[in-house]
FIGU-326360 format. One record per atom (N, C-alpha, C): atom name; y, x, z. Coordinates in nm, 2 decimals. Atoms other than C-alpha are relative to their C-alpha. Example, Ala and Ser with C-alpha at 12.3 -4.5 7.8 and 13.67 -1.06 7.14 Angstrom:
# FIGU-326360
<site><atom>N</atom><v>-0.12</v><u>0.09</u><w>0.00</w></site>
<site><atom>CA</atom><v>-0.45</v><u>1.23</u><w>0.78</w></site>
<site><atom>C</atom><v>0.12</v><u>0.09</u><w>0.00</w></site>
<site><atom>N</atom><v>-0.11</v><u>-0.09</u><w>0.00</w></site>
<site><atom>CA</atom><v>-0.11</v><u>1.37</u><w>0.71</w></site>
<site><atom>C</atom><v>0.11</v><u>-0.08</u><w>0.08</w></site>
***
This chain:
# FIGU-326360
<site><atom>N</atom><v>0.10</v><u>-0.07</u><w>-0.09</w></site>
<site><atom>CA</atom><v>8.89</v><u>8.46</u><w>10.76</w></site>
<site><atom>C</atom><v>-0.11</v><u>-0.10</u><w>0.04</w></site>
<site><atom>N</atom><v>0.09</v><u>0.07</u><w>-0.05</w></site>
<site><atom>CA</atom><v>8.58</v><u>8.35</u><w>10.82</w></site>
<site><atom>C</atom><v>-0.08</v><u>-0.04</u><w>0.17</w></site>
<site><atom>N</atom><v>-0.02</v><u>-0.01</u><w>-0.18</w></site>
<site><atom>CA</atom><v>8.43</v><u>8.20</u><w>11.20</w></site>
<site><atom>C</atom><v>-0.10</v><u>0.07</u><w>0.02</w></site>
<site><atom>N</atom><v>0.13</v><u>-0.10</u><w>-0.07</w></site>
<site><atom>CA</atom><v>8.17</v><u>8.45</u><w>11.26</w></site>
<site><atom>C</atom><v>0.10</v><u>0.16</u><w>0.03</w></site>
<site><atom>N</atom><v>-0.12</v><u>-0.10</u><w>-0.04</w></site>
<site><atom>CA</atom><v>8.46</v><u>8.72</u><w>11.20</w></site>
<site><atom>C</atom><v>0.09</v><u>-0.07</u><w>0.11</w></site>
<site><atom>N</atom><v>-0.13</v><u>0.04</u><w>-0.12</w></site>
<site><atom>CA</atom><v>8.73</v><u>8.52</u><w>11.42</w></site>
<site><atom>C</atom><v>-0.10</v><u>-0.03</u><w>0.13</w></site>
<site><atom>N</atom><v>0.12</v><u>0.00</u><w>-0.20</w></site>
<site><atom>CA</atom><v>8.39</v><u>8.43</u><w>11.74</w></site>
<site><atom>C</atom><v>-0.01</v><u>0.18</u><w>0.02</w></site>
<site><atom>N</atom><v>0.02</v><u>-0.14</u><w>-0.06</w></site>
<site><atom>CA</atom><v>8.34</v><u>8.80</u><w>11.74</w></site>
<site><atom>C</atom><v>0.11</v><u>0.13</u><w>0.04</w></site>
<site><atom>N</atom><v>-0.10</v><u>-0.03</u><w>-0.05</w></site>
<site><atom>CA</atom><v>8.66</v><u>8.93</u><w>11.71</w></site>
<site><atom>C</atom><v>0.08</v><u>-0.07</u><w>0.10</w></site>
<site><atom>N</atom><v>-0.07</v><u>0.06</u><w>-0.13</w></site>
<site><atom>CA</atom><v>8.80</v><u>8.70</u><w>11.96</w></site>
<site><atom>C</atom><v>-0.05</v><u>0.05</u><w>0.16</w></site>
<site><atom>N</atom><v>0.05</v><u>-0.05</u><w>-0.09</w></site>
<site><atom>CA</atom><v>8.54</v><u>8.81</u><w>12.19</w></site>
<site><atom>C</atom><v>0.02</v><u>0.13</u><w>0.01</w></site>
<site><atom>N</atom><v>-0.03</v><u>-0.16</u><w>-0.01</w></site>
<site><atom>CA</atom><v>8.61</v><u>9.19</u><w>12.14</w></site>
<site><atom>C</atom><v>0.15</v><u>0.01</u><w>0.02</w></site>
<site><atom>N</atom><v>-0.14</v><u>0.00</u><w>-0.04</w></site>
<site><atom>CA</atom><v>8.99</v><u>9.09</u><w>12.18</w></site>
<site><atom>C</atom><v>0.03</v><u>-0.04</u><w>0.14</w></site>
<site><atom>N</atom><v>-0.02</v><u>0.05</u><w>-0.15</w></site>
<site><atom>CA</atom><v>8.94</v><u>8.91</u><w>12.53</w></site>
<site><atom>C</atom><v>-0.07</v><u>0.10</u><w>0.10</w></site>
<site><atom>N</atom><v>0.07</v><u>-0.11</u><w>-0.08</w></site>
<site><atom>CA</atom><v>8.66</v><u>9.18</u><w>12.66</w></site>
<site><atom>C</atom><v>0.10</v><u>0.13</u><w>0.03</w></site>
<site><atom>N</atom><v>-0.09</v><u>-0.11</u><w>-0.08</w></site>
<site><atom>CA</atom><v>9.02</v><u>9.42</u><w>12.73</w></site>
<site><atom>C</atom><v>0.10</v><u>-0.10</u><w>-0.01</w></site>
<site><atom>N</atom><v>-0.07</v><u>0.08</u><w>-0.01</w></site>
<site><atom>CA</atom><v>9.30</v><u>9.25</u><w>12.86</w></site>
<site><atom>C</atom><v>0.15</v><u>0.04</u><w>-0.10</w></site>
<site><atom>N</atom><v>-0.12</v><u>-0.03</u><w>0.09</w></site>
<site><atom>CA</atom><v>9.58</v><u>9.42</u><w>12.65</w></site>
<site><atom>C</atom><v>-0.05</v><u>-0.03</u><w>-0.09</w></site>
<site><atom>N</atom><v>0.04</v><u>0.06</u><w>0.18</w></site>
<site><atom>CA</atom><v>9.42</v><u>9.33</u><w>12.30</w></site>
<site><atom>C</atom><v>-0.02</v><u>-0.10</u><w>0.05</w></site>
<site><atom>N</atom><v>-0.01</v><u>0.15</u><w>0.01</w></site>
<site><atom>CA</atom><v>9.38</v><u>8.98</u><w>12.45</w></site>
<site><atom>C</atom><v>0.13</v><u>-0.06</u><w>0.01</w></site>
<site><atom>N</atom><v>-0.18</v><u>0.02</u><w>0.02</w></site>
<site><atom>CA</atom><v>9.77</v><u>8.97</u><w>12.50</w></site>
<site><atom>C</atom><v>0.04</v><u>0.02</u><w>-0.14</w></site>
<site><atom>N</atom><v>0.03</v><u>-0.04</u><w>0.18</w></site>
<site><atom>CA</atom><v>9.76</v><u>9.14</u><w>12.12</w></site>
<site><atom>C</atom><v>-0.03</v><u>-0.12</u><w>-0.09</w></site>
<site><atom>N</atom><v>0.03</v><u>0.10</u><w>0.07</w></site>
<site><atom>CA</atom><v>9.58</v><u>8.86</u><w>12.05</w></site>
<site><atom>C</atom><v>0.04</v><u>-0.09</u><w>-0.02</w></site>
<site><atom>N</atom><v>-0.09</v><u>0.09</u><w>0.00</w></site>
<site><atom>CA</atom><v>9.74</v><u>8.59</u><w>12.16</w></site>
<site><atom>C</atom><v>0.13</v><u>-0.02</u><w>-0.07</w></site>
<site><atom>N</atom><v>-0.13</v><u>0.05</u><w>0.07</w></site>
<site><atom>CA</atom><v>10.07</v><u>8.69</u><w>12.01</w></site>
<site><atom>C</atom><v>-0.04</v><u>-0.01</u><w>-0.16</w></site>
<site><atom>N</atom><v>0.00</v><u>0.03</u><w>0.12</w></site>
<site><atom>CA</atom><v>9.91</v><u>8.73</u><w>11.69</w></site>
<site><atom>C</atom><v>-0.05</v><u>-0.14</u><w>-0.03</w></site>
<site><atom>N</atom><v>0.02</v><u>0.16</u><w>0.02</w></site>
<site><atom>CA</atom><v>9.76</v><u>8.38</u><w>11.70</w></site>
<site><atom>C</atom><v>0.11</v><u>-0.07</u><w>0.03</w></site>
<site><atom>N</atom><v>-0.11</v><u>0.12</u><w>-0.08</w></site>
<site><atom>CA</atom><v>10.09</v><u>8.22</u><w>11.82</w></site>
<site><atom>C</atom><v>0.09</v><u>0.03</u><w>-0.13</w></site>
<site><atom>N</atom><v>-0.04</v><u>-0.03</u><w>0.15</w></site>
<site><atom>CA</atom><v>10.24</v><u>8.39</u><w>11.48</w></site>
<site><atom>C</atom><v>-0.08</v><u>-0.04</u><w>-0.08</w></site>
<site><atom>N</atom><v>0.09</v><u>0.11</u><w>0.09</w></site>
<site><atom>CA</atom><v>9.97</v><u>8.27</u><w>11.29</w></site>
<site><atom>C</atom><v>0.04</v><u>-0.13</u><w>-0.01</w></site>
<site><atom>N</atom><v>-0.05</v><u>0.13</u><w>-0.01</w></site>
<site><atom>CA</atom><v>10.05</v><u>7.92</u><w>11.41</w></site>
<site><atom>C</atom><v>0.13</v><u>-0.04</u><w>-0.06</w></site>
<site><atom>N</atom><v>-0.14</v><u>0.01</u><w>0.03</w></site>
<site><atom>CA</atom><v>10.42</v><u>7.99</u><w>11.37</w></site>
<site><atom>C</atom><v>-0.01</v><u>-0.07</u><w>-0.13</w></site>
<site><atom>N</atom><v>0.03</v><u>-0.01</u><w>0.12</w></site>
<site><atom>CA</atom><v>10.36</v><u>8.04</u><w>11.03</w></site>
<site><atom>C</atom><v>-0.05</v><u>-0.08</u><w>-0.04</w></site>
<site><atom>N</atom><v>0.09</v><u>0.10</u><w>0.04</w></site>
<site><atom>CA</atom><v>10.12</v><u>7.77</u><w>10.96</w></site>
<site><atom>C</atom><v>0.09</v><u>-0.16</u><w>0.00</w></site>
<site><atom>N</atom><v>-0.09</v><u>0.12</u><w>0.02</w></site>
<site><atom>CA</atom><v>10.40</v><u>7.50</u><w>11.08</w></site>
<site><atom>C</atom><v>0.08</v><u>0.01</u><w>-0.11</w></site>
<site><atom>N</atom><v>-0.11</v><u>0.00</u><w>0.08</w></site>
<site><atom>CA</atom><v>10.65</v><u>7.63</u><w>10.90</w></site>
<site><atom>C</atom><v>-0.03</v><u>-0.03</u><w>-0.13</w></site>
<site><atom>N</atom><v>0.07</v><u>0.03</u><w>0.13</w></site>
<site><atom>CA</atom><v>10.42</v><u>7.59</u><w>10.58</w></site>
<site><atom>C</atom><v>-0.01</v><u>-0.12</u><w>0.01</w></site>
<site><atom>N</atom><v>0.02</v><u>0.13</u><w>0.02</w></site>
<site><atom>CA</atom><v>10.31</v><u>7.27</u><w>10.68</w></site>
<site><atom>C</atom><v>0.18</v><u>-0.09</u><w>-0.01</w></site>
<site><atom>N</atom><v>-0.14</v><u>0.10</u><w>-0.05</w></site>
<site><atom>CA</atom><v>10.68</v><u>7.12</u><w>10.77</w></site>
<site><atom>C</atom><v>0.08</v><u>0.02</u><w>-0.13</w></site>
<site><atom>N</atom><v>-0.06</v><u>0.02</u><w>0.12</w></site>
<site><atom>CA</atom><v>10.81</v><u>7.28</u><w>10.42</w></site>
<site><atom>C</atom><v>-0.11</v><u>-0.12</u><w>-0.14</w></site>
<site><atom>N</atom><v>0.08</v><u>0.12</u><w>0.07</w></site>
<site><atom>CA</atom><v>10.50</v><u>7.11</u><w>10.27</w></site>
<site><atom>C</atom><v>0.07</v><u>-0.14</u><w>0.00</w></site>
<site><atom>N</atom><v>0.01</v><u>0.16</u><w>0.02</w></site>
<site><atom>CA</atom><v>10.55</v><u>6.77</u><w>10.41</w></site>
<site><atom>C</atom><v>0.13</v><u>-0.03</u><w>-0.04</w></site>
<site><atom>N</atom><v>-0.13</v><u>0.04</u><w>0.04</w></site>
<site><atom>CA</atom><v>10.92</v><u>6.79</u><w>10.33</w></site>
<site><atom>C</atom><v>0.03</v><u>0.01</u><w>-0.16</w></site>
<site><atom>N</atom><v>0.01</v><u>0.05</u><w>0.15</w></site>
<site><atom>CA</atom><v>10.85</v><u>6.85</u><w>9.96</w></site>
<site><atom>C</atom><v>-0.07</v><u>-0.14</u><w>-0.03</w></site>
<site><atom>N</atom><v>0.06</v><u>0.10</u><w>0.00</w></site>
<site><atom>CA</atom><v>10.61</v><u>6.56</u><w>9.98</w></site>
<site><atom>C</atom><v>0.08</v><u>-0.12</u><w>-0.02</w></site>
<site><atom>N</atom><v>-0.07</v><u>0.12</u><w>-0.01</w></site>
<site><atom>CA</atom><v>10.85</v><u>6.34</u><w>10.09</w></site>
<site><atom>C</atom><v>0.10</v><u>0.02</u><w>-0.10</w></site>
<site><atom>N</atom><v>-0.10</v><u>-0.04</u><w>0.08</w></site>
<site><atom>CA</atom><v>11.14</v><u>6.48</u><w>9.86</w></site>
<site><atom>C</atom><v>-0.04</v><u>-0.06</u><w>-0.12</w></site>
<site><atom>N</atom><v>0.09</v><u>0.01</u><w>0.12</w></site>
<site><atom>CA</atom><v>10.85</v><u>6.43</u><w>9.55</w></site>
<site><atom>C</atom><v>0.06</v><u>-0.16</u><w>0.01</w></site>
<site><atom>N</atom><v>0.05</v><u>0.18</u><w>0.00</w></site>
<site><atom>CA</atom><v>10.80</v><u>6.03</u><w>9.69</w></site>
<site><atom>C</atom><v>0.12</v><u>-0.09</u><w>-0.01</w></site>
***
């Protein structure tokens, strides 16, 4: 996603307070997600070395 889509939707997600709760959880899943990639990454990494 690009940041001109994620500034404007962030701001149309915080301008009502239930889609900025919406929001949040979907960013905190996003993140989830993103460790778990990184942490199987770095554990191949190290496995590879």
């Amino acid at each position: 996603m690009d940041e001109e889509f994620m500034s404007s939707f962030s701001r149309w997600a915080l301008s009502h307070p239930k889609r900025s709760a919406l929001w949040i959880r979907l960013l905190a899943c996003e993140i989830t997600q993103m460790k778990r990639m990184l942490t199987s990454l770095i554990q191949k990494l190290i496995a590879d070395s």
